[in-house]
C-alpha positions as CSV (number, residue, x, y, z in Angstrom):
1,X,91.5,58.1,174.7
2,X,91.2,61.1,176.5
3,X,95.0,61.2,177.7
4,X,96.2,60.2,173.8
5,X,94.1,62.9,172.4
6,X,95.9,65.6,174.5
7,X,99.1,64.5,174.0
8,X,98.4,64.6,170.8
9,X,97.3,68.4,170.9
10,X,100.1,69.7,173.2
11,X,102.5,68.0,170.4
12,X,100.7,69.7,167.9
13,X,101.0,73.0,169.6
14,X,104.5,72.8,170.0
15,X,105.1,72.2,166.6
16,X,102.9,74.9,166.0
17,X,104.7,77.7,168.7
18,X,108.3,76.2,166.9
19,X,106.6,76.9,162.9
20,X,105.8,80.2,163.9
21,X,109.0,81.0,165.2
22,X,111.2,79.3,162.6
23,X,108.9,81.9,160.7
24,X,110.2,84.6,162.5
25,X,113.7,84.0,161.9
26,X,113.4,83.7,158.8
27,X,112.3,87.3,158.6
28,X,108.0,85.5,157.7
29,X,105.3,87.3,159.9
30,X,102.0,87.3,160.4
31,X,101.9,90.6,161.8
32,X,104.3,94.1,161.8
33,X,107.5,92.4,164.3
34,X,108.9,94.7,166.9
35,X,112.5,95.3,166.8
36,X,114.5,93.8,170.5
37,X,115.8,96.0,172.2
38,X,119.0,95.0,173.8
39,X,120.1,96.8,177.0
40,X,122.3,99.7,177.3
41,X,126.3,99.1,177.4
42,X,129.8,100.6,178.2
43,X,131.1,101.3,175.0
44,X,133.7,98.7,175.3
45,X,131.3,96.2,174.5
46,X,128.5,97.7,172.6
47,X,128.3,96.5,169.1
48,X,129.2,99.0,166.4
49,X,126.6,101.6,164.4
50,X,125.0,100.0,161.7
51,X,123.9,97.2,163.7
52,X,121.0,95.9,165.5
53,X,120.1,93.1,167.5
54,X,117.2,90.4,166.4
55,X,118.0,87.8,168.5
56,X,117.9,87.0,172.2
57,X,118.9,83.3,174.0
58,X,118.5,82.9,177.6
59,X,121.6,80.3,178.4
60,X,121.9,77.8,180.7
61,X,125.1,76.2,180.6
62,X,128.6,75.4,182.2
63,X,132.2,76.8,182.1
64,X,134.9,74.3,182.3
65,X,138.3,74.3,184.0
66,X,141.3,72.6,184.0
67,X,143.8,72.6,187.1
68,X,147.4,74.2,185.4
69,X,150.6,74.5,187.1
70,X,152.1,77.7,188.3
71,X,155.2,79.1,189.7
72,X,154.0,78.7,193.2
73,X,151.4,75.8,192.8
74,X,148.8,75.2,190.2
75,X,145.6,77.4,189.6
76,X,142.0,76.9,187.9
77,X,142.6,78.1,183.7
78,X,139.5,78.1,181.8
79,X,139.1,75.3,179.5
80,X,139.0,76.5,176.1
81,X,137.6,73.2,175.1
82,X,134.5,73.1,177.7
83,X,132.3,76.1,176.7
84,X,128.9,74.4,176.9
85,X,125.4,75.7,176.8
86,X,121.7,75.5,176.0
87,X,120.1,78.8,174.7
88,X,116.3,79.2,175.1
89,X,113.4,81.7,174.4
90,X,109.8,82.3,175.2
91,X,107.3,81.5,172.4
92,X,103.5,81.8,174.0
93,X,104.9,81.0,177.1
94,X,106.6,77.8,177.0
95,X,110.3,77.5,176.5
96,X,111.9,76.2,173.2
97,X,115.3,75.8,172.9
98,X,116.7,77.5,170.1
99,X,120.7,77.3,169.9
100,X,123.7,75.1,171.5
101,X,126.8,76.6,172.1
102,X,130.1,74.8,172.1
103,X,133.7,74.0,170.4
104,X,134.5,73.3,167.3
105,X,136.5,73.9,164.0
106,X,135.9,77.1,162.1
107,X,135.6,75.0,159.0
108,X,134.2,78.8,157.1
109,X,136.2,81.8,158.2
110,X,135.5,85.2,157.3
111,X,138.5,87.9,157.0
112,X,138.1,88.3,160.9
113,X,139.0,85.4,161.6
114,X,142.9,84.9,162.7
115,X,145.5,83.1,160.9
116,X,146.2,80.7,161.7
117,X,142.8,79.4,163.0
118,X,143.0,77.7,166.4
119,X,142.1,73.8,166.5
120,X,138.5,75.3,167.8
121,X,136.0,78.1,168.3
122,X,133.3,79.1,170.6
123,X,130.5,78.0,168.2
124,X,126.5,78.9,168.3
125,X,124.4,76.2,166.2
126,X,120.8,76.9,165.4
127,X,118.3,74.1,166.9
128,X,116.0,75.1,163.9
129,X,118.3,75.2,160.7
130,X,121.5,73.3,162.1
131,X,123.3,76.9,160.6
132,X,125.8,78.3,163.0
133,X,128.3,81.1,163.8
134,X,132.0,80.9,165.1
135,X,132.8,83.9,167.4
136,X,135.9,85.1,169.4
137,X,136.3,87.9,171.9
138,X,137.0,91.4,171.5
139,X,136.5,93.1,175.0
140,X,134.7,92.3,178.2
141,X,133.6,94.1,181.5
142,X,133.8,92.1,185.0
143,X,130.5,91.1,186.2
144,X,128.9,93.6,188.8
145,X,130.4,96.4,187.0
146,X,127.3,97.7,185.1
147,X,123.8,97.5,185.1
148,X,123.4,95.2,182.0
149,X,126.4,93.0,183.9
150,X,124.8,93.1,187.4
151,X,125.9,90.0,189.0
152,X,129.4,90.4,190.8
153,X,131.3,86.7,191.4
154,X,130.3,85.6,188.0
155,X,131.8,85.2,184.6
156,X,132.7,88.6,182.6
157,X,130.0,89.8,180.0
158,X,131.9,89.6,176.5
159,X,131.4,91.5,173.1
160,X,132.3,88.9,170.6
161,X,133.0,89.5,166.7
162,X,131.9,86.4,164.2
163,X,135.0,85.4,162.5
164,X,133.2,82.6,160.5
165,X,129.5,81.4,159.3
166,X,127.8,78.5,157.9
167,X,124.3,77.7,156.3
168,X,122.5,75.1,157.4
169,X,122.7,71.1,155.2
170,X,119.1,72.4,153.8
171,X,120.6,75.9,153.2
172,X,119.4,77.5,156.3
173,X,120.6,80.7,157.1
174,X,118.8,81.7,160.7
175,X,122.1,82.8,162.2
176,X,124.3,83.4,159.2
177,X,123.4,87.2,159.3
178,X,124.9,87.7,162.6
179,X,128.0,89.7,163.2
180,X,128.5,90.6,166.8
181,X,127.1,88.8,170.0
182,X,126.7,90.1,173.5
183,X,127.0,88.3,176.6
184,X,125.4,90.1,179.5
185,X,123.6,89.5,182.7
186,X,125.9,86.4,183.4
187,X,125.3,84.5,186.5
188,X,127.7,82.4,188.3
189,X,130.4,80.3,186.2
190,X,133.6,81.5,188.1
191,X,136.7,78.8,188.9
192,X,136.0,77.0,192.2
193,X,137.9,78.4,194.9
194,X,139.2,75.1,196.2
195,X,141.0,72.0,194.4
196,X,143.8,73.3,192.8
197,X,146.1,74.6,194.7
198,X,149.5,72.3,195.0
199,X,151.4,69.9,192.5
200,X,149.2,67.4,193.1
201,X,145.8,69.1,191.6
202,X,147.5,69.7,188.2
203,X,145.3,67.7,186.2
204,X,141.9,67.8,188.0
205,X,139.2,69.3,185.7
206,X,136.0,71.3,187.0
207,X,132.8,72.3,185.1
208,X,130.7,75.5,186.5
209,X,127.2,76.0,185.8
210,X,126.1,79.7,184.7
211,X,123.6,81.1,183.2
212,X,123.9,84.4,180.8
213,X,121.9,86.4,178.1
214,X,123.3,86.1,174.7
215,X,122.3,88.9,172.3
216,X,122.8,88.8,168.7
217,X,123.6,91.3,166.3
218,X,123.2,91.9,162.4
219,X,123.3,95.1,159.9
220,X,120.5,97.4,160.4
């Protein structure tokens, strides 16, 4: 009874941490929030004025690859199809996931979004809501070039633009304010240096785990 009972506690506290977040989102507090405070940037990927982050994931994830032919051999392209992550934060301590990020069809683009649309976007979905952002790139630094992009033989920290947003089936709308997302402090998540080199590798595919902040960004 003992072991059932606590169970039955821990699931009620989890539910509890998650309420209280969802809460959060949603702009509903118990007490005055503090604004985040994302990390100083070159200006080629800061966010514009006028905007502010409220939102901070902790990714863990992997970069995929496909083996392309080139005039000499073949080399490792990323796969634009592969992006795939799990973004987490702290909530008294214990870790709740919070977003997945992946491909898919911009099925609501904004007037940033290009024309024609490609068959997918990198996509960020809500855990809470199920509403979601599509984002593309607009400049990057290489890893180990800056303090907020310390890790050198990783993937490049990114400034992305939303180019489309969606509310959630129950009209959720915890990402739907966002306009810009940083990726910084990436680690790891660079091609493998082996297995595609000749003919014969064209074809062979590779997924890379990294892990990465992901800041996001709405009007002040």
């Amino acid at each position: 009874m003992k072991i059932t009972f606590d169970r039955r506690r821990a699931g009620l506290l989890r539910k509890c941490f998650a309420g209280v977040f969802v809460l959060a989102l949603a702009g509903v507090t118990p007490a005055p929030a503090q604004s985040l405070k994302s990390p100083p940037t070159p200006t080629t990927i800061t966010p514009p004025a006028g905007t502010s982050a409220f939102l901070l994931g902790r990714a863990t994830g992997t970069q995929g690859y496909v083996c392309l032919p080139t005039a000499t051999g073949a080399s490792w392209t990323v796969n634009g199809a592969r992006p795939e992550a799990t973004l987490f934060t702290s909530v008294f301590g214990l870790d709740i996931q919070i977003i997945t990020h992946f491909l898919s069809p911009n099925t609501n683009p904004n007037e940033f979004a290009p024309n024609p649309l490609p068959f997918g976007n990198a996509t960020w979905q809500s855990s809470l809501d199920s509403s979601k952002v599509w984002a593309q790139a607009q400049a990057s630094i290489p890893a180990g070039s800056d303090p907020s992009c310390p890790n050198s033989g990783s993937i490049a920290c990114l400034l992305l633009q939303v180019i489309g947003a969606q509310e959630g089936p129950a009209g959720g709308k915890a990402l739907t304010k966002t306009l810009y997302i940083q990726r910084l402090n990436t680690n790891a998540g660079l091609a493998p240096s082996q297995g595609c080199a000749t003919s014969t590798d064209v074809g062979k595919q590779a997924l890379v785990p990294y892990t990465a902040d992901y800041y996001f960004f709405k009007k002040n």
